[in-house]
N, C-alpha and C positions, 0 to 999 in steps of 0.2 A: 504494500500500500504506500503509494508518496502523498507525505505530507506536506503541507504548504509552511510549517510553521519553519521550514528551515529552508525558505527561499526571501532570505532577508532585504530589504529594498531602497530605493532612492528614495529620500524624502525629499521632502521640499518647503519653498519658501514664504513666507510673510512679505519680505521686503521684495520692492521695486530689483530688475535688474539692475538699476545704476545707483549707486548708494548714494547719502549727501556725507562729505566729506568730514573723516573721524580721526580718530589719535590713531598713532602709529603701532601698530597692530607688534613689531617688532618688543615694544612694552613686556606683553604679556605672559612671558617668562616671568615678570616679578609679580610679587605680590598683587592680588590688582582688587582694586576696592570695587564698593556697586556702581559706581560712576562708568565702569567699562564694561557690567552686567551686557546691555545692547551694542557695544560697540559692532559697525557694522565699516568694514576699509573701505575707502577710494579708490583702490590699485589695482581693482580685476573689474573687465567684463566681461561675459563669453562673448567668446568667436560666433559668429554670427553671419549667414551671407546666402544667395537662395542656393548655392551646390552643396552646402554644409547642412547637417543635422545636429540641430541644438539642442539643448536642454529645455529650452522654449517652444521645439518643435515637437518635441516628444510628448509633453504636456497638454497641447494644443489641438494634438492630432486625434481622429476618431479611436474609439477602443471599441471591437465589435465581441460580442461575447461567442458563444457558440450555437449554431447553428441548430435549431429544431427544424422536421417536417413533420406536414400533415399526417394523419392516416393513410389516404389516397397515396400521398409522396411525390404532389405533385407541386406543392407550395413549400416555400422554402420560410421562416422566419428569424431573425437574429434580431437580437437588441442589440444596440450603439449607445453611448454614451460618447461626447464632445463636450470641454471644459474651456472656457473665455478667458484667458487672464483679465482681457480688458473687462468684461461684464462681471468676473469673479462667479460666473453661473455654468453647471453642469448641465446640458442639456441633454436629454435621454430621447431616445424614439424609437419605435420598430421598422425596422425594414426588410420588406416582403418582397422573393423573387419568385420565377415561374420555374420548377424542373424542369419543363417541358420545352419550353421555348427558350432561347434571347432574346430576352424585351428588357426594357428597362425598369428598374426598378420601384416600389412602392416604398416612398418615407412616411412615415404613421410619427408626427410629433408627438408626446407624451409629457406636457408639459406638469402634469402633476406626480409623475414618476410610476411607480407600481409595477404590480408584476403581467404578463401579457402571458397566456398561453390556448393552446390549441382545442377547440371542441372537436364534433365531428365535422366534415365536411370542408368547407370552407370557414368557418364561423373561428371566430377568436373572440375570448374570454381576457377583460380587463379588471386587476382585484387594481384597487385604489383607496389607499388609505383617506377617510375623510377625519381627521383631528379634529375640526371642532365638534363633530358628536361623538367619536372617538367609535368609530366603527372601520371596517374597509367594505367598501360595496364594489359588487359586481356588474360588471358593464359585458355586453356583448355586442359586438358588431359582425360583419363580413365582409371579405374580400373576393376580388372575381377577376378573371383574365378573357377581356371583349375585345379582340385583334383588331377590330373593324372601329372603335370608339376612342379618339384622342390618343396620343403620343403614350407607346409602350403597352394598350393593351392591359395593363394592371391598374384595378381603382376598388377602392373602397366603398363602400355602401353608402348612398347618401344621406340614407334615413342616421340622425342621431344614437349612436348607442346606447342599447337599453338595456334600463337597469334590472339583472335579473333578483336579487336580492344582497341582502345585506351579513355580512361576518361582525358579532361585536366588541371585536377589539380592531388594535389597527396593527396587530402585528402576524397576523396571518401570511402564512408565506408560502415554498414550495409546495405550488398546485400541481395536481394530476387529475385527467378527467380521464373517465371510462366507463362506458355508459352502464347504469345512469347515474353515476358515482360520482363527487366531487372528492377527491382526499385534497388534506393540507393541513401543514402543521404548526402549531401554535403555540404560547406561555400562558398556560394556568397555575394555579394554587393548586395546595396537597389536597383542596376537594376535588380537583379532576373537572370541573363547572366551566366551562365556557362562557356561559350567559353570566356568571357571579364574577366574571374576571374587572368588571370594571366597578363595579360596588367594593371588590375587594382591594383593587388599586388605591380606591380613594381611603380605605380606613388604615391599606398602610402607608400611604403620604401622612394621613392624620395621627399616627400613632401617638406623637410627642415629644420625640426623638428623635434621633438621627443615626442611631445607633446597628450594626452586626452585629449579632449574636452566632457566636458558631461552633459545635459539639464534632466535630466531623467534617472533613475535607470535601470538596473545594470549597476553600473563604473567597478565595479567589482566582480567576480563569482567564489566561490571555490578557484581556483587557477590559474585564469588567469584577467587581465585586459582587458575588452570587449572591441572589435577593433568594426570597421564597417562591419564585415560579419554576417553573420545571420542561421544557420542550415536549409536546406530545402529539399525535397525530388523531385527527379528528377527520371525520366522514359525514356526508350528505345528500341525500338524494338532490338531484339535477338533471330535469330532462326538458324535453321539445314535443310541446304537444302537435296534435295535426294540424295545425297553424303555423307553426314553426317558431314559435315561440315560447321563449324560455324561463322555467322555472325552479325555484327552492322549493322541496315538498320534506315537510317533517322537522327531527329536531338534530340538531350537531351532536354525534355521537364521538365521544372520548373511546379512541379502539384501547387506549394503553392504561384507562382508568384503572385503579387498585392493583395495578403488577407492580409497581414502584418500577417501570421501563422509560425510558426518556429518548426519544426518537426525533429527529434528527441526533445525531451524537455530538455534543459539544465540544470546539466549539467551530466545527468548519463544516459538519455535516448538513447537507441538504437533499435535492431529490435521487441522489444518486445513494440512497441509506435506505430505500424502501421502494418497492412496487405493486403494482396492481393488478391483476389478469386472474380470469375463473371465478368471480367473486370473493377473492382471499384480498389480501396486504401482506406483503412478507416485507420484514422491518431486521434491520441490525439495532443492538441496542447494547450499554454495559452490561456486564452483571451484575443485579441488584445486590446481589451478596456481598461483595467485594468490595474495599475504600477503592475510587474511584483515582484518586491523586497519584497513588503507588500502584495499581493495575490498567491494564489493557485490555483483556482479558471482555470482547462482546460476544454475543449470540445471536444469532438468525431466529427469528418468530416469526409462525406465519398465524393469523389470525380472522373470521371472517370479514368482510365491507360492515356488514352491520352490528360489527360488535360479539364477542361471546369472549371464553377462554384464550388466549393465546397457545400453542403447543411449539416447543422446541425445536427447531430441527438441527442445533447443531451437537457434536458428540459430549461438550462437556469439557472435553481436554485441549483444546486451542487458546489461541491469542484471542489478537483482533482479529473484527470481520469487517469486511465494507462488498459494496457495490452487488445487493441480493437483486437476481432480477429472474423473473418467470418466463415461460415460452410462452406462445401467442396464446395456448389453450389453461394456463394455469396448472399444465401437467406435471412439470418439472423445472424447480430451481436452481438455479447456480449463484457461486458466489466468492467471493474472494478470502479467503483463513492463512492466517499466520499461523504455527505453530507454538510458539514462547507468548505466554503470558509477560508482561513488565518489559517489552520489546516493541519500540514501533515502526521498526527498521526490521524485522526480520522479512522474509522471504515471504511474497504470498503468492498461494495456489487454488487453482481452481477447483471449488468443488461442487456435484452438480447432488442433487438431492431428485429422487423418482417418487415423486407422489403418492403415485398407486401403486408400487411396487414396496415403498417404503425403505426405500436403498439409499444409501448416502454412500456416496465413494467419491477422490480424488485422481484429476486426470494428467496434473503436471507435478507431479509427487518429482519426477527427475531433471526438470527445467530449469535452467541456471538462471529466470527471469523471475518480474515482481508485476505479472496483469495489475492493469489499472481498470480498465471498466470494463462489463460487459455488455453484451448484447447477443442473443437468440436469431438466429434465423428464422424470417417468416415458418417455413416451415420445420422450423425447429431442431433440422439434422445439423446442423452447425452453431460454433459459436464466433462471431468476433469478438476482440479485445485489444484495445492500445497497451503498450508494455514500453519500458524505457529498456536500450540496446543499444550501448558506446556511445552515450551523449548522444542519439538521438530517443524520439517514441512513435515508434510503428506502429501500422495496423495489423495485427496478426489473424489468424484464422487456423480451428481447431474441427475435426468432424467430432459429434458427438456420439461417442461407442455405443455399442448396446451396455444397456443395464446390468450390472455383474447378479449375480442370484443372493450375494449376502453384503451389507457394508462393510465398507476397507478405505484403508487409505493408500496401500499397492494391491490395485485390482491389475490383473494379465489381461494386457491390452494390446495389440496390435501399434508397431510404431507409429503408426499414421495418426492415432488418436492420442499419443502422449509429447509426440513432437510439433509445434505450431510452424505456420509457415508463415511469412513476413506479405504484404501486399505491398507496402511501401518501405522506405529504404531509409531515409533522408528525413530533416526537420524536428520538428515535436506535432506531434497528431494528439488531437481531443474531441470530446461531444461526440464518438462513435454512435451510428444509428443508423439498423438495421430497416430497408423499406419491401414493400412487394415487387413481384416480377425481377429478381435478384439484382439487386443495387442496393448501395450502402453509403451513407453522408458522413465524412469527417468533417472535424474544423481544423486548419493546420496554419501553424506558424513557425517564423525561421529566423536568423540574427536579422535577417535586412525585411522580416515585412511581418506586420502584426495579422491578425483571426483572419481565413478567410475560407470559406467553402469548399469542397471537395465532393465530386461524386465518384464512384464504380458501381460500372454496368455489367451487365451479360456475367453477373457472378458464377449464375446454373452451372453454364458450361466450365468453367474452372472449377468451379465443387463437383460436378460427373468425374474431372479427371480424376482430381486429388481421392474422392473415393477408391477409384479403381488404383490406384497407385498403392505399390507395397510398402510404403513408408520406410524403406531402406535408400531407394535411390532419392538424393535430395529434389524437391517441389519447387520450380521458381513461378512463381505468379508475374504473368507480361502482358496484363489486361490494359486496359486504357482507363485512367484515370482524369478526369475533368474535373477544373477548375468553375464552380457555380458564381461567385464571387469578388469584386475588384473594392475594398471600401477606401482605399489609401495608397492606390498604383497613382494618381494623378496627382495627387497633392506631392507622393513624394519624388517623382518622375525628376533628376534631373540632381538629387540629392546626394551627395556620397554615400555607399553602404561596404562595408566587405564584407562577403559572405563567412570569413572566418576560414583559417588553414589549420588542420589538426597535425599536430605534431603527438610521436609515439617516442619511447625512451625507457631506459631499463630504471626502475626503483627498488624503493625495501626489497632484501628478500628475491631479487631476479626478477620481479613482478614487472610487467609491461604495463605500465601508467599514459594515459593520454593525456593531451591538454589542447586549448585554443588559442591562433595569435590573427587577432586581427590588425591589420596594417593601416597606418594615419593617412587622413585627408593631402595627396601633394606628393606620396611616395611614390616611389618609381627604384625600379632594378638597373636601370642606366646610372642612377644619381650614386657614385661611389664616393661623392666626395662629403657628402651631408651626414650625420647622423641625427638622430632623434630620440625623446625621451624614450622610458617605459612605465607601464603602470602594471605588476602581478593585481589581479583582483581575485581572494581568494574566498569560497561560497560558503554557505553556513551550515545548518543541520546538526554534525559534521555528516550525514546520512541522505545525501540530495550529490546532484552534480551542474556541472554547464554544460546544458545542453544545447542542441540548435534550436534555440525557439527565444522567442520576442519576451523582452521584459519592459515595463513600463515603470521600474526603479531600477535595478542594475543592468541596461543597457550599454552593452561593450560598445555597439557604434557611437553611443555618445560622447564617451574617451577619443575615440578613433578620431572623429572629426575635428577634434580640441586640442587634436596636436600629437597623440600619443601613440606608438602602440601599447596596443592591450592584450595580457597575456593571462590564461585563465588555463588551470591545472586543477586536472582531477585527483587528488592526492588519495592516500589510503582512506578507505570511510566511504568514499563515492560511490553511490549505487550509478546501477544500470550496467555493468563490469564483472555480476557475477556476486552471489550472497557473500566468498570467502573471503572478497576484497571488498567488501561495507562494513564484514561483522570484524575486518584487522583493525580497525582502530578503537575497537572497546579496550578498556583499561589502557590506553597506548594513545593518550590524546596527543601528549608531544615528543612521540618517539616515527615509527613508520611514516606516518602523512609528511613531516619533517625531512627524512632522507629524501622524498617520492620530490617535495618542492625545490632542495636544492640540485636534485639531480635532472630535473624539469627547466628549474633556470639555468643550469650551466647548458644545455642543453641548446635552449630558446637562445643565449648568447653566441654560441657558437655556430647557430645558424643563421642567425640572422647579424651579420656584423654591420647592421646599418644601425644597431641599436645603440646607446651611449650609455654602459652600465655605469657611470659616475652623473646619472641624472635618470633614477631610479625612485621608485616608489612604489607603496603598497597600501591595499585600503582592503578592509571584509567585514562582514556583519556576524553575530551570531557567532557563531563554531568557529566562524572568519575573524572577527574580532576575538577571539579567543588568538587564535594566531597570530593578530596582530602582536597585541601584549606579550607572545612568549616568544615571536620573534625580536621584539623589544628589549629582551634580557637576555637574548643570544646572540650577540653578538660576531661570534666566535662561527656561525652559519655562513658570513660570508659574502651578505646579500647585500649590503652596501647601499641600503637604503637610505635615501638625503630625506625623507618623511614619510609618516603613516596615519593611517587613518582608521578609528577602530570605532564600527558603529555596534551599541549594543551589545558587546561583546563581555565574557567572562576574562573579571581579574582576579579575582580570588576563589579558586575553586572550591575550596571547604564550605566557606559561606553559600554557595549555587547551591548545594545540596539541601539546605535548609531551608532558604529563600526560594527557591523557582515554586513555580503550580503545579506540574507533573513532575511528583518524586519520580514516578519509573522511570524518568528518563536520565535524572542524574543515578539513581540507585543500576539499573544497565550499564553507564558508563565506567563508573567509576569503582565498579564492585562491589557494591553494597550501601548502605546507609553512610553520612560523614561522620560517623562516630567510631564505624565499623571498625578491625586496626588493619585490615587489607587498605578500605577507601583512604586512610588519613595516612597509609604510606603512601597510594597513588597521590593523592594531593600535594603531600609533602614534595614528590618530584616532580610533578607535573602544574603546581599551580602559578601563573605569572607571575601573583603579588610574592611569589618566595626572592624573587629575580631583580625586584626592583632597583637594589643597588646596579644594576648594570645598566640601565633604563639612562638614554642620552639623548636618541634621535627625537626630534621633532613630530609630534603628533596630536593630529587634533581627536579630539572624543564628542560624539553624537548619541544622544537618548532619548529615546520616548517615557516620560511620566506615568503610561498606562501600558509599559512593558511590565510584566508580569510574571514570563517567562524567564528574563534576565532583568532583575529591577535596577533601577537608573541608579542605584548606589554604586552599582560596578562601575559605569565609567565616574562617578564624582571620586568613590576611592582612587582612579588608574590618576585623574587629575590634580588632584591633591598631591600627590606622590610626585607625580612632573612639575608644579607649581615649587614643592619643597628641594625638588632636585635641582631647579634651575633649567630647568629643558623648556624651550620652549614649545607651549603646550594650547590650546585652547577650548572650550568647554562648548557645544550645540547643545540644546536642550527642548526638545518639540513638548509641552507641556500637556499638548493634547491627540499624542499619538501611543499609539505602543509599539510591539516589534518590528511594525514596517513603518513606513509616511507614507501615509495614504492621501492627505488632505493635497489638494493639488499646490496651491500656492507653496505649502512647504514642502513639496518636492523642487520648487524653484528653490527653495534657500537653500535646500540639502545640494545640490547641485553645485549651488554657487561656492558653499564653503569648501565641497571638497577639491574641487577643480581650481577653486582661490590658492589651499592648501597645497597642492598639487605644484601649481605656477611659482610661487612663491619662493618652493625651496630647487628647483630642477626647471623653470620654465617650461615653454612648449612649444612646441613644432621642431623644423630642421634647422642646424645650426653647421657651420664647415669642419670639416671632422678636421680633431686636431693631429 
């Protein structure tokens, strides 16, 4: 399963790109009183120009999410979102293409936000929070493709849309419809009440206090302090009478009331934690038994649309589970299991559960991969799934065996059914989804271009082959895949991008480690006489990797065009490389991934001699900023860094173990609890703040106020410690972020301080090599 929590991100800013002129930022090595709390320098702008990609362009530019279709599959939907520096306003909208044809597309403004999704037919369903009476109502309209009627053919329904009924809170969210079924999931109280949810808001504003109270873990989650509501999934009739119009019939049914089960899983879970088909809902959910903060450890339930018992379906002895999802008849489910409870990095495998057979078995028990989502075949004998495979994530495809006669988790399987075959090759692939008459819709993105559509057709015939095939000789799939989608080919048309050069190299252990260099705006292989800076960006987790796919905070192009290259290594820890090489870096934060980077940079130096290792730099978040700090006190590494930059990042290891929100994930790492005497000798060797005295080079420190995961004491301790050492040092502080910057404006600052930071000590672009 990949998490997002350890794909740490560009924040950004409050201030104007051009700042009004302030004190001399060189100060800030000494002492510095509140007087320089804001100090904001004179001495940088970005680079800026229409062939370049800025930091202002990244910002500016559309974010298209993933791609839904119809039933039919002939409609295509994605939400956008676009953000104004000048208006300071996000604006959202849906935009609807035809499968069928090339026509132009439909923009569906959305100016009050909410969620859009698909009924049957053509019809789309709008939930829309309304605040001031504190409900979200539902809106439905349609869409239609008239080739002979105005420009493209695509139009919306003229009649206003109507309002089918009304949800009474406003925080209802991932909807599923299937007839005649509305699911969606919501925050009630320990009565499980829907309807008491806003009588009960108001008595606890009113309480008297302001006060937590808390017996039992999570106090607090990411970025919020856990109140008394609880996430749970609620159902409702929703149909279309012989009018065609649509209706709420009956009362919001609580499917997870009195199991103490909490569906979506906090706190990133959404529609991809539960599905719909046969009249069932099959949900992942924690173990009720279990403290949540120190375990992993969910289950698969499947229970009916209207409510009854829940029943189990998973063995008991697993980790986490994610991404449960049904075939088209509700016969049989699949679903993704880890193995280790207190692990959320280990390996996950597919397992497919027989309904009426009553069989649960496992069919990549020997697959050196970690499926991310699934999908069923219309007709069911297949499964797709996106998996990450060497920095990038493909589309894979599996046939589904027959049903073994007892549960296992090594069921005798014919090769064909336990080895996946890849459809695509290249990128990062998401929002897999399976349609009729055998085609399938990705959304795919890559370093030089953010979301954009994908279809495969004429699947049948490559699944006949692959059937017939003995699963010994290897399957290439050499279908045709189309492009549905263009949201930001024209805007960036004309902008620098590099695709990124993968470079390979021996690390820890003999281990073959990849990495990424993308090359600066202006470079050239004739230019032998120039060099140029570099900037290592190393990723966080430590259980994630850089892959080829678009970021909208750590964007390597946006180094690229600011003058640098950018060089990004997957060190030990990095998934998609194979379980043995993500699970080396437990207990070994700063031993293996450490060889893997200096032998990654001598590497990177050695090939590319247009770089200038004496105008060097490093910046990472998370697990990354964890490195920064311990390459801060290793001196002795070689790396010859003139500054760093550490966002988020662990400095004192012992303290993480007590402080973070998910113990499992320090208690995994570091061997045990920080009291443990395994953990407190890994600490002892491995924690930054042991290293301090060695601590010289220049670096600034960035933290969000509502990081949780790693709380904002770690960089104010890394700063204190550089302020008393006399290094010049400087403090970011997003007061209203947590472990990424989300808020757009400060992802303008975060931009600007670290690229400020950047300049300041190694400048940028080409200089004449000395």
């Amino acid at each position: 399963m990949r998490f997002p929590v350890s794909l740490l991100g560009f924040s950004a800013l409050q201030t104007p790109l051009q700042s009004p002129s302030l004190p001399n930022t060189n100060q800030l090595a000494k002492p510095a009183g509140m007087n320089n709390v804001n100090a904001r320098p004179n001495d940088f702008t970005f680079q800026e120009a229409a062939d370049l990609f800025s930091p202002k362009d990244l910002v500016e530019l559309r974010r298209p999410g993933q791609g839904v279709a119809n039933d039919a599959g002939d409609f295509l939907m994605v939400p956008v979102s676009q953000y104004s520096l000048a208006d300071k306003k996000n604006k959202k909208s849906l935009s609807i293409f035809s499968l069928a044809s090339d026509v132009a597309p439909l923009d569906i403004p959305l100016p009050n936000g909410g969620e859009a999704f698909w009924l049957t037919g053509r019809y789309i369903a709008h939930a829309v929070p309304n605040e001031s009476e504190k409900k979200t109502d539902i809106y439905v309209f349609t869409v239609d493709f008239r080739p002979n009627e105005g420009f493209g053919g695509l139009h919306r329904s003229s009649e206003p849309p109507a309002l089918v009924g009304s949800i009474p809170t406003t925080t209802a969210s991932n909807f599923r419809w299937a007839h005649p079924y509305l699911l969606f999931s919501d925050y009630v109280y320990p009565d499980g009440d829907l309807e008491a949810v806003k009588k009960n808001d108001e008595a606890w504003e009113n309480r008297g206090h302001s006060a937590y109270v808390y017996e039992t873990t999570y106090e607090r989650h990411w970025d919020t302090w856990v109140g008394p509501k609880r996430a749970s999934l609620f159902s409702v009739r929703m149909y279309q009478d012989p009018d065609r119009e649509w209706h709420f019939d009956g009362d919001f049914v609580n499917l997870l009331k009195d199991t103490g089960h909490s569906s979506p899983v906090e706190p990133f879970g959404g529609t991809d934690d539960f599905d719909i088909a046969g009249g069932n809902v099959v949900y992942t959910a924690k173990d009720p038994e279990l403290p949540e903060a120190w375990h992993t450890k969910q289950n698969v339930y499947i229970v009916p649309i209207t409510g009854g018992t829940p029943k189990e379906l998973t063995s008991g002895k697993q980790g986490a589970t994610h991404s449960p999802v049904f075939d088209l008849w509700g016969s049989k489910v699949a679903w993704l299991e880890m193995d280790k409870d207190g692990y959320e990095a280990d390996r996950s495998k597919i397992v497919i559960y027989d309904l009426k057979r009553d069989v649960r078995f496992t069919v990549t028990q020997d697959w050196d991969r970690s499926p991310d989502r699934l999908a069923f075949s219309k007709e069911g004998n297949f499964l797709y799934f996106t998996a990450g495979n060497e920095a990038r994530v493909n589309v894979f495809v599996l046939p589904v065996p027959p049903t073994p006669s007892y549960s296992t988790t090594h069921p005798k399987l014919d090769k064909k059914y336990t080895t996946p075959t890849a459809l695509t090759h290249d990128h990062a692939a998401s929002g897999l989804q399976t349609l009729f008459t055998g085609r399938l819709i990705f959304t795919q993105s890559s370093f030089t271009s953010p979301n954009d559509v994908y279809i495969i057709s004429d699947l049948h015939r490559w699944e006949k082959e692959l059937e017939a095939s003995d699963g010994l000789t290897p399957f290439r799939f050499e279908g045709k895949i189309e492009r549905k989608t263009w949201f930001t080919e024209d805007v960036l048309e004309g902008k620098y991008f590099h695709e990124g050069e993968e470079v390979w190299f021996e690390g820890a252990k003999g281990k073959k480690v990849q990495g990424w260099v993308l090359k600066p705006k202006g470079w050239s292989k004739d230019d032998k006489k120039k060099t140029w800076p570099v900037a290592l960006l190393i990723h966080g987790g430590p259980q994630s990797a850089w892959e080829d796919q678009w970021s909208t905070r750590w964007n390597p192009n946006v180094i690229a065009n600011q003058g640098y290259f950018a060089v990004m290594i997957n060190p030990t820890g990095s998934t998609t490389f194979g379980q043995e090489f993500t699970d080396g870096i437990a207990e070994d934060w700063g031993g293996k991934p450490f060889v893997d980077m200096q032998a990654g940079w001598k590497h990177v130096l050695e090939k590319y001699p247009e770089i200038d290792p004496e105008r060097a730099v490093a910046a990472g978040a998370s697990w990354g900023g964890y490195a920064i700090n311990w390459i801060q006190g290793h001196p002795e590494y070689g790396f010859n860094f003139k500054a760093l930059v550490c966002h988020d990042g662990v400095f004192d290891a012992n303290y993480n173990g007590f402080s973070t929100d998910e113990l499992f994930f320090f208690n995994h790492e570091w061997g045990g609890r920080p009291w443990d005497n395994r953990t407190k000798e890994l600490s002892e060797l491995y924690s930054p703040s042991n290293f301090v005295h060695k601590w010289s080079t220049p670096q600034l420190l960035i933290h969000g106020s509502k990081d949780y995961r790693l709380p904002e004491t770690e960089s104010i301790g890394a700063f204190h410690a550089l302020q008393q050492r006399g290094v010049d040092s400087r403090l970011v502080v997003f007061p209203d972020e947590n472990h990424w910057v989300l808020n757009h404006g400060n992802s303008i600052k975060w931009h600007y301080e670290v690229l400020r930071w950047f300049n300041k000590y190694v400048g940028r672009g080409k200089v004449d090599k000395q």
